[in-house]
C-alpha positions as CSV (number, residue, x, y, z in Angstrom):
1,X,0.0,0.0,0.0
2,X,1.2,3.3,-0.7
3,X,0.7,6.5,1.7
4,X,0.7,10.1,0.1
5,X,2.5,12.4,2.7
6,X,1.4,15.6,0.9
7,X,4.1,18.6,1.7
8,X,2.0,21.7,0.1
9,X,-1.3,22.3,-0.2
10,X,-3.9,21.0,-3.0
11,X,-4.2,23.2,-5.9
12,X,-6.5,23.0,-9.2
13,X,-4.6,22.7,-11.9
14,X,-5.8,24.4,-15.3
15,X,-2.8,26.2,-16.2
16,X,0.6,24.8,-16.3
17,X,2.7,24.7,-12.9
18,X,5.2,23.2,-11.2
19,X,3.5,22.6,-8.5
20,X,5.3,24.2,-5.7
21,X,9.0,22.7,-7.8
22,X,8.1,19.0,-6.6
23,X,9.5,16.3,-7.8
24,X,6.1,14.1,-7.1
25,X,3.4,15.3,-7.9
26,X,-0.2,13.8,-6.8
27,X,-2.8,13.9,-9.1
28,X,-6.5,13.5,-8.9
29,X,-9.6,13.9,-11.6
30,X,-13.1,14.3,-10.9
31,X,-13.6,13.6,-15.0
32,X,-11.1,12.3,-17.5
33,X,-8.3,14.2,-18.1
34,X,-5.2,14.4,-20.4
35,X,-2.1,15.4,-18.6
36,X,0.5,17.2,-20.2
37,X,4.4,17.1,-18.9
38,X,6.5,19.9,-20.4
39,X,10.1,20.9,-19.3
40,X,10.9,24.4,-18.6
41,X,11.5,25.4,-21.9
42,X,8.3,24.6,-23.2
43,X,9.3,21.4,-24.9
44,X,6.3,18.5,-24.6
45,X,7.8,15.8,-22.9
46,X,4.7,13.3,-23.0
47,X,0.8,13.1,-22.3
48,X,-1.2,10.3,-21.1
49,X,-4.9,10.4,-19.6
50,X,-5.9,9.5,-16.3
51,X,-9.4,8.1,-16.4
52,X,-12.6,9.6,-14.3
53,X,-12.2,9.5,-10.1
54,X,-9.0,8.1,-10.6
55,X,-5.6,9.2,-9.3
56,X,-1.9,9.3,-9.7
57,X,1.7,9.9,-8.7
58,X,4.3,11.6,-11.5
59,X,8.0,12.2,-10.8
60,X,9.1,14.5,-13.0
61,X,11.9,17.2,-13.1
62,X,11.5,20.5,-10.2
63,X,11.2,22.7,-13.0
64,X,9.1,20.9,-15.2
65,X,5.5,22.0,-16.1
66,X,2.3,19.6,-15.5
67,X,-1.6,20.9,-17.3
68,X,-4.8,19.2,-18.1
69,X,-7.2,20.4,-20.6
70,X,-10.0,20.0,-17.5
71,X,-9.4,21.0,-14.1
72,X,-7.8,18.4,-11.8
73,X,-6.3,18.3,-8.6
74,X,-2.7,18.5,-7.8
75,X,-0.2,19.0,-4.6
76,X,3.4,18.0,-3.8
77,X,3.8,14.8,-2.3
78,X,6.0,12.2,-1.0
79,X,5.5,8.3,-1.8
80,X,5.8,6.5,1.6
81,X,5.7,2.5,1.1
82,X,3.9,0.8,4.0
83,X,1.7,-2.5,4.6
């Protein structure tokens, strides 16, 4: 089981952030949502879609960018592996 220690607070994500310059970054959608990682240059890194009430984690570079084309929810986390 994994535990999400969150170390900022939630925000909605519409616009592209780096969400608070974490390198994990929690994710949640209400509806389905295509995610877009960019690095700080503006150069597309890769997309993917997270499906309706799901979540996940990304790792990604400080100064990357994450955006959705629908609002989602995002905050800086830690993974913690527990039982």
């Amino acid at each position: 089981m994994n535990i999400i220690k969150p170390t900022a607070n939630q925000i909605s994500l519409t616009t592209a952030s780096t969400v608070y310059g974490a390198p994990v970054v929690f994710i949640s959608a209400t509806s389905a949502a295509v995610i877009t990682l960019a690095s700080n240059t503006g150069t597309q890194i890769g997309t993917f879609t997270i499906p309706a009430n799901q979540y996940i984690y990304v790792q990604k570079n400080p100064t990357d960018t994450i955006a959705a084309n629908v609002a989602v929810f995002a905050t800086a986390a830690r993974i913690v592996t527990g039982k």
